[in-house]
C-alpha positions as a Markdown table, in Angstrom:
| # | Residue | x | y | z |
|---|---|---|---|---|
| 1 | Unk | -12.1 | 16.1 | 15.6 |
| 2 | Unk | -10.9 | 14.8 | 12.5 |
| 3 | Unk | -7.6 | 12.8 | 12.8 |
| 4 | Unk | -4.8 | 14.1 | 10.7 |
| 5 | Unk | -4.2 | 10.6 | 8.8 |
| 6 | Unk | -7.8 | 11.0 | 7.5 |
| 7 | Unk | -6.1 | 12.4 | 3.9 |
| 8 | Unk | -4.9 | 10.5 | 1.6 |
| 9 | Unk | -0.9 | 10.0 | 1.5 |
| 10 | Unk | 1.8 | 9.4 | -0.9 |
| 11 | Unk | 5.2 | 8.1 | -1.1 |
| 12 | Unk | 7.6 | 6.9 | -3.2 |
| 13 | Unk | 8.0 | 2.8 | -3.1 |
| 14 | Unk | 11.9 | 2.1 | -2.0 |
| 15 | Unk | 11.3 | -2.1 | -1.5 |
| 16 | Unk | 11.9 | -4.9 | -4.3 |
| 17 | Unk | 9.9 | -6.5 | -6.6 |
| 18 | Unk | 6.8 | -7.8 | -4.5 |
| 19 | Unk | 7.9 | -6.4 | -1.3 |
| 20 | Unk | 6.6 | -2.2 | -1.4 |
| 21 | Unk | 8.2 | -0.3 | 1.4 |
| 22 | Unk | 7.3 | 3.3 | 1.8 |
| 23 | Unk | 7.9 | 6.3 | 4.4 |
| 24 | Unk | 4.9 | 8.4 | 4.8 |
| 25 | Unk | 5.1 | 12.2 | 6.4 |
| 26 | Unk | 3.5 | 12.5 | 8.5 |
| 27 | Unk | 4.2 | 9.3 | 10.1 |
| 28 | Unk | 0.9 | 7.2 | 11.3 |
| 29 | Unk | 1.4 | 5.9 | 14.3 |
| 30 | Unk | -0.3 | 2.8 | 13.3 |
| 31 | Unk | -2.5 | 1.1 | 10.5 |
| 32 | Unk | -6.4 | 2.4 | 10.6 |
| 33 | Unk | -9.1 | 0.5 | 9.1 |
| 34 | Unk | -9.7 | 3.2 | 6.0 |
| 35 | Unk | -6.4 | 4.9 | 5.5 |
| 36 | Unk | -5.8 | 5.5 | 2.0 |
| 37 | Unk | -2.2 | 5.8 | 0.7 |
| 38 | Unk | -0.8 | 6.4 | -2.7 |
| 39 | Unk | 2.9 | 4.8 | -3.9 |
| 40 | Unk | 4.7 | 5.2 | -6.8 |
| 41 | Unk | 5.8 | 1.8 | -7.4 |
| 42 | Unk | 9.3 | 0.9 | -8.1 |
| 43 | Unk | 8.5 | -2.8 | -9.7 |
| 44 | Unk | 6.1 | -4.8 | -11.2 |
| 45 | Unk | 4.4 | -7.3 | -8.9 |
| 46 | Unk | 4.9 | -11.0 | -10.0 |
| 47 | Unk | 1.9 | -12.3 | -7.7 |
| 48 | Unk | 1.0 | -11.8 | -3.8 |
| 49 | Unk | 2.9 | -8.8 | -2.9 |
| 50 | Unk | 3.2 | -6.4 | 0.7 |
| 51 | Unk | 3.0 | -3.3 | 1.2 |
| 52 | Unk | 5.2 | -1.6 | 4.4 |
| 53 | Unk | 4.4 | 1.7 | 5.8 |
| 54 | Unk | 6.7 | 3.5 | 8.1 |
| 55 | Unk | 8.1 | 0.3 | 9.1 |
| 56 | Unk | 4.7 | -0.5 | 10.8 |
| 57 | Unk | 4.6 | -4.7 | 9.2 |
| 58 | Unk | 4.0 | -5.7 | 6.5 |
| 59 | Unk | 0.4 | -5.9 | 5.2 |
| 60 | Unk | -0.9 | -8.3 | 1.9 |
| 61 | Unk | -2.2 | -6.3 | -0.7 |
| 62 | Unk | -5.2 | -8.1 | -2.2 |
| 63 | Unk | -8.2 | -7.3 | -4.8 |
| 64 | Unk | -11.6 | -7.8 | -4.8 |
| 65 | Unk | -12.0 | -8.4 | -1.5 |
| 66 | Unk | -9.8 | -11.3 | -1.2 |
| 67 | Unk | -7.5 | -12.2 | -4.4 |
| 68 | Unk | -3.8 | -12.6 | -4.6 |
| 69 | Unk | -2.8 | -10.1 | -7.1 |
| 70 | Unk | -1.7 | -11.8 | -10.6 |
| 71 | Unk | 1.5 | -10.8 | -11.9 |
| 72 | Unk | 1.6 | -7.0 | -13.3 |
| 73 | Unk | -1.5 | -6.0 | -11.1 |
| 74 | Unk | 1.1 | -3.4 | -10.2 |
| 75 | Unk | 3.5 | -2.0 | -12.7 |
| 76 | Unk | 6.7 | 0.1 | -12.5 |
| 77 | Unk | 6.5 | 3.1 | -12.2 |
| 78 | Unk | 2.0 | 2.9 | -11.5 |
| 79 | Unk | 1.1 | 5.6 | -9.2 |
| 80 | Unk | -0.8 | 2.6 | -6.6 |
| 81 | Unk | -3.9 | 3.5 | -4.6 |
| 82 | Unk | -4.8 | 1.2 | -2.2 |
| 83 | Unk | -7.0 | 1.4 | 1.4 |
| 84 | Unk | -6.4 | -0.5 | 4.5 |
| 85 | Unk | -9.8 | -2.6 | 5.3 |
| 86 | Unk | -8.2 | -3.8 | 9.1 |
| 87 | Unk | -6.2 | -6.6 | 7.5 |
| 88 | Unk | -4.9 | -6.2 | 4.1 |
| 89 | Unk | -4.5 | -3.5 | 1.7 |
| 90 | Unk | -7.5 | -3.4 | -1.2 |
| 91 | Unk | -5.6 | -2.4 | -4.1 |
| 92 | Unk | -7.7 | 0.2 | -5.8 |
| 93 | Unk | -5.9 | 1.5 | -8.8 |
């Protein structure tokens, strides 16, 4: 049976600059390795920045694998797609 979280989601981003928070509905329970959300971002990064879904903790959003985001790898107002690989986020674009 496929679990409902198995979609894509999408929120709006309500944190600061750096620090994405997001409320997702339905609510996940918990993070899954391979859940894919969408956020509208409020701010442009200015390096390593989180990303905090339904108040679950905040997870580092990275690229390639590994990299701290560089300033304006996010920018205000970017429609972010990112997938959770069991630790961090992997931004996607």
């Amino acid at each position: 049976m496929a679990s409902k979280f198995s979609s894509a989601m999408y929120a709006a981003d309500v944190g600061s600059t750096d620090t994405y928070v997001i409320t997702l509905s339905p609510v996940p329970s918990a993070y899954s390795t391979g859940m894919v959300v969408f956020f509208k971002a409020a701010t442009a990064n200015t390096g390593a920045a989180t990303l905090n879904v339904n108040s679950l903790g905040a997870k580092t959003i990275v690229k390639n694998g590994a990299t701290t985001l560089a300033d304006n790898d996010i920018n205000a107002t970017q429609v972010v797609c990112v997938i959770y690989d069991g630790t961090n986020f992997q931004l996607i674009r």
